[in-house]
C-alpha positions in Angstrom: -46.6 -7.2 37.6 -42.9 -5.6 37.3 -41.3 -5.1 34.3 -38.9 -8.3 34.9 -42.1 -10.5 35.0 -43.4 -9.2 32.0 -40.0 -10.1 30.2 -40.0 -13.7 31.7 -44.2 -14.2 30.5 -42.8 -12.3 27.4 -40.2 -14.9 26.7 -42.4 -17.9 27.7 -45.0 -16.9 24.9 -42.5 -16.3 22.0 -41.4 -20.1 23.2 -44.3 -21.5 22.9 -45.8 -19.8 20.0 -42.4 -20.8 18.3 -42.4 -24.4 19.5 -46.0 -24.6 17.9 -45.2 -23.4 14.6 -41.6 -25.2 14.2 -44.0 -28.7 15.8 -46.4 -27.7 12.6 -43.9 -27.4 9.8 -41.8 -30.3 11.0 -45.1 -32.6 11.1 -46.1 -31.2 7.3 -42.3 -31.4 6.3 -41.0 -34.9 8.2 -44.1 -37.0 8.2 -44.2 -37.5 4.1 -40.3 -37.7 4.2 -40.2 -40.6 7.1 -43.2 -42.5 4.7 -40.8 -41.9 1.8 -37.5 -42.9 3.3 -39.1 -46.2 4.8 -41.0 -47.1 1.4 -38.5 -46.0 -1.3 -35.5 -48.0 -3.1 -34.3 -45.3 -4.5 -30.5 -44.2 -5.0 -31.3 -41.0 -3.6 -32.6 -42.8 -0.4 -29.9 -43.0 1.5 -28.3 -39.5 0.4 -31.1 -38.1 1.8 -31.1 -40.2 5.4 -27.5 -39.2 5.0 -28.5 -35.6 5.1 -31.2 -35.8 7.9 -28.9 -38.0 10.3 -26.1 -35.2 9.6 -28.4 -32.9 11.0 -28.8 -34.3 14.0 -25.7 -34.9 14.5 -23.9 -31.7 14.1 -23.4 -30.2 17.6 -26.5 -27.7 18.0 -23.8 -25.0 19.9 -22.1 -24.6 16.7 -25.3 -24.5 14.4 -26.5 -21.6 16.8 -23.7 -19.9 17.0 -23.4 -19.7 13.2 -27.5 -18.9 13.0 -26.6 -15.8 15.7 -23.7 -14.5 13.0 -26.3 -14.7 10.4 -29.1 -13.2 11.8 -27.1 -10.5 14.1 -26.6 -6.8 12.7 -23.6 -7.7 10.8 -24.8 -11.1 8.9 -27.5 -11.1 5.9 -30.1 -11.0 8.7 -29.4 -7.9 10.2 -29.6 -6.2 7.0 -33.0 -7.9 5.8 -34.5 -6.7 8.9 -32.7 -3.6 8.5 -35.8 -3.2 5.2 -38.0 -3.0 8.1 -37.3 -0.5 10.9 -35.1 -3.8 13.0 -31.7 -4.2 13.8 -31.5 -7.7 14.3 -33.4 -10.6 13.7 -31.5 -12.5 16.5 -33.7 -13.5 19.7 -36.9 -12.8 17.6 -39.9 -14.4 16.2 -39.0 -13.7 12.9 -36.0 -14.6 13.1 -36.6 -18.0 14.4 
């Protein structure tokens, strides 16, 4: 196996292993928030489907870009991984 393969089977397996924990949360966080929003009369309801529906709609380029900025060398990121021998935590597990 050459080195490029191991990068592309490297890249696949941080995908994955990030997909399954960001599935996880989502499930813990969303499911309890969906049974809330459809069963609550609340004032604060429809702030709150205000907020979610705002996050999907903002373009996802321009929320990555600004997650990059933050989490490259020069953002907050960089220097909280900078406590731990990194440079960056853009394009890494931790930072995801």
């Amino acid at each position: 196996m050459d080195a490029f393969s191991a990068e592309i089977w490297q890249s696949v397996a941080l995908t994955i292993e990030l997909a399954s924990v960001t599935t996880i949360i989502l499930l813990a966080i969303g499911a309890p928030l969906a049974w809330w929003l459809a069963r609550s009369h609340t004032v604060l309801r429809e702030a709150v489907a205000a907020i979610i529906t705002l996050l999907l709609v903002l373009p996802p380029t321009a929320l990555g870009f600004c997650v990059l900025v933050l989490l490259g060398p020069g953002g907050p990121g960089g220097l909280l991984a900078s406590f731990w021998g990194e440079r960056s935590l853009a394009f890494t597990f931790a930072g995801s």
